[in-house]
C-alpha positions in Angstrom: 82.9 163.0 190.7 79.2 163.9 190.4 80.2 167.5 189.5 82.5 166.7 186.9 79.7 164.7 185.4 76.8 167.2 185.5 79.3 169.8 184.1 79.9 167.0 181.0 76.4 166.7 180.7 76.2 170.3 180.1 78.7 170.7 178.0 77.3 167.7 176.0 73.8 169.2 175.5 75.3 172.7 174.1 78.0 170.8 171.8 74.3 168.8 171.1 72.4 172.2 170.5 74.9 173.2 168.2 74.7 170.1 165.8 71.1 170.7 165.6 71.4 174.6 165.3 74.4 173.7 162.3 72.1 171.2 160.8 69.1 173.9 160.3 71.5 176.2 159.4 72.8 173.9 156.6 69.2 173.0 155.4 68.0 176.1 154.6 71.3 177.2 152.6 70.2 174.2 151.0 67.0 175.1 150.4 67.8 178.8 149.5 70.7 177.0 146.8 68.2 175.0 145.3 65.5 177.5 144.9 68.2 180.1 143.0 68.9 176.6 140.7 72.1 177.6 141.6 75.0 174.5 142.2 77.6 175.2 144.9 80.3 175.7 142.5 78.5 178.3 140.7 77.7 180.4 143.7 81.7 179.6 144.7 82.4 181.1 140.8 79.9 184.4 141.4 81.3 184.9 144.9 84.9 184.9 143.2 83.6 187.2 140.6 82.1 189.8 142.6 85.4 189.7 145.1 87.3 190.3 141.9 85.1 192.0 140.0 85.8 191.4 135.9 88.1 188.5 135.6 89.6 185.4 133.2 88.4 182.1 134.2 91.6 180.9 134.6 92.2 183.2 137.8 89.2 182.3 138.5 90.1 178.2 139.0 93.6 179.7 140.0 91.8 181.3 142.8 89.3 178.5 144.1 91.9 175.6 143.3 89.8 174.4 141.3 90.0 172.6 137.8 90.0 175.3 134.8 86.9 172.7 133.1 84.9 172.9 135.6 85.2 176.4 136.4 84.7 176.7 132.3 81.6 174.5 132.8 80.1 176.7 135.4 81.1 179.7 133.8 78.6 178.6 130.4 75.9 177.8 133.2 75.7 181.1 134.6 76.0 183.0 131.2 73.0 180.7 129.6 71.0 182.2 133.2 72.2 185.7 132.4 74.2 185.9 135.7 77.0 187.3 133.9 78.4 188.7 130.7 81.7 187.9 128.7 84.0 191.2 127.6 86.4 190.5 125.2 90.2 192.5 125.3 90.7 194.4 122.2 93.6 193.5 121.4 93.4 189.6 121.7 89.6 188.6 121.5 91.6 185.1 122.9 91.4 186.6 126.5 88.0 186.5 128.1 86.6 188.5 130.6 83.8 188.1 132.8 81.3 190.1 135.7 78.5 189.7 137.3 75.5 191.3 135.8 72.8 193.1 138.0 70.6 189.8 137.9 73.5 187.9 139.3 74.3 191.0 142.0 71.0 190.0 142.8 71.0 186.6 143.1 74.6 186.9 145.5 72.0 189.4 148.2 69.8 186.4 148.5 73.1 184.7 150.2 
């Protein structure tokens, strides 16, 4: 019985280790997010954007499952912090394009 409850203490203080370890972890993302100014749906938007490199906003939402206005919000956030560019298509200047530009390649090393 004493066994059992030493090895349960163990396995308490890692599991406890952890939670601290995960906590640190999760401050200084939090700390690296807010000094980029960045929200967590905009670095969700420029992750999607570099995985698919120039893309519509609506695959974009399609892809993170998330609401096409707030994805459209976002999207108008990082273009007014020159994170990335709109391309128009030629033949319908209706469909929209985006990409990352080098300042927002640089802003997605810091993460």
């Amino acid at each position: 019985m004493r066994d059992r409850y030493k090895k349960s203490m163990r396995t308490l203080d890692k599991v406890v280790k952890k939670l601290i370890e995960s906590r640190e972890l999760i401050a200084s993302f939090g700390d690296l997010l807010k000094s980029s100014g960045l929200t967590i749906a905009e670095l969700e938007v420029l992750y999607t954007i570099k995985l698919k490199q120039k893309t519509q906003p609506s695959e974009i939402a399609d892809y993170l499952l998330k609401e096409r206005a707030i994805i459209s919000r976002c999207v108008r956030s990082l273009n007014e912090k020159s994170l990335i560019d709109y391309h128009y298509d030629d033949s319908d200047r209706r469909k929209v394009f985006i990409s990352l530009t080098k300042e927002g390649e640089e802003v997605l090393e810091l993460f």
